[in-house]
C-alpha positions in Angstrom: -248.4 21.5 51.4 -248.5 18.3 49.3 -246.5 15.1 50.8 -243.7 14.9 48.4 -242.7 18.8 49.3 -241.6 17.1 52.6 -238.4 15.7 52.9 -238.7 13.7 56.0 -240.2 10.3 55.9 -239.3 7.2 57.1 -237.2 6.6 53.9 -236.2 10.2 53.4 -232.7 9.6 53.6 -232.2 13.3 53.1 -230.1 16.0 53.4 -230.1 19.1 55.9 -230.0 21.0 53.0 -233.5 19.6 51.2 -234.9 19.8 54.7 -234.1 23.4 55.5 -235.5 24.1 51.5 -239.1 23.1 52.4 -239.0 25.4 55.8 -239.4 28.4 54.3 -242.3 30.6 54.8 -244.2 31.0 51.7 -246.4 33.8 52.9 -243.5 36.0 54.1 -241.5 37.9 51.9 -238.4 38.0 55.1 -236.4 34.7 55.3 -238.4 33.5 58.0 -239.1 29.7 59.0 -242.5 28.2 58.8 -243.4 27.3 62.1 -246.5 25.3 60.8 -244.1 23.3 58.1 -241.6 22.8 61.1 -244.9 21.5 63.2 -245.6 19.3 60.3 -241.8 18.1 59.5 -241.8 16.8 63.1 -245.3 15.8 63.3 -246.0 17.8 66.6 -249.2 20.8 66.6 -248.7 24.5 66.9 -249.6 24.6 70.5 -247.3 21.5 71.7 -244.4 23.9 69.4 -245.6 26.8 71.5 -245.3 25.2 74.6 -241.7 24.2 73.7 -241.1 27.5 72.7 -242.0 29.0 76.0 -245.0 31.4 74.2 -248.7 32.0 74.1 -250.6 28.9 72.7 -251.3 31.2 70.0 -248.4 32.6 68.9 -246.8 30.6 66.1 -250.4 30.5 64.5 -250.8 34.5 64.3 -247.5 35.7 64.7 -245.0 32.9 63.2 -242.4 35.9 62.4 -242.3 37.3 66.2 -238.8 37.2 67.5 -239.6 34.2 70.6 -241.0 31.8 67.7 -237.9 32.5 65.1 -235.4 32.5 67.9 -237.1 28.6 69.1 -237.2 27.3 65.8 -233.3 28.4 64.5 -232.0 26.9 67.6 -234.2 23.6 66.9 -232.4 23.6 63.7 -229.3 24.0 64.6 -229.6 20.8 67.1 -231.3 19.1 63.9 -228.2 20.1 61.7 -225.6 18.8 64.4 -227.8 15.4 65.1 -227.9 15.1 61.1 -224.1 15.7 60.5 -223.6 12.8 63.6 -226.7 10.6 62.0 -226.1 11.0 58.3 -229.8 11.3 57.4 -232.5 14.3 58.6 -234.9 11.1 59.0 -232.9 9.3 61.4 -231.7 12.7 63.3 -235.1 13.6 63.9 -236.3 10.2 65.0 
């Protein structure tokens, strides 16, 4: 993923809309969240991300679709979308 495809920076000053646009999973043809573009979006590895998501270290590297892993990350987002309508910005929600 090149640097500009992600929205969050330190000045970003974006929307939750251009966030959730570079989330998607481009190998998966299901609308299904990256969990290593989330990883990368708040700087934190796959196996801290599993951890967080109560799974196998493993599991967001070989099975990013599984229902635990989808379930973590839309509830992530749905704190990220309430901190960014209270913040203003995805940058300073997620700092």
């Amino acid at each position: 993923m090149s640097p500009e495809t992600l929205v969050v920076g330190p000045n970003a000053g974006s929307s939750f809309e251009q966030f959730m646009a570079s989330l998607p999973d481009p190998d998966s043809p299901a609308p299904v969240v990256s969990a290593r573009r989330f990883g990368e979006a708040l700087h934190i590895d796959l196996q801290t991300l599993a951890q967080q998501a109560h799974v196998h270290r493993n599991t967001p590297s070989r099975q990013p679709t599984s229902e635990s892993v989808q379930r973590f990350l839309r509830e992530a987002l749905r704190v990220i979308r309430a901190a960014t309508d209270i913040c203003g910005d995805v940058s300073q929600a997620l700092f």
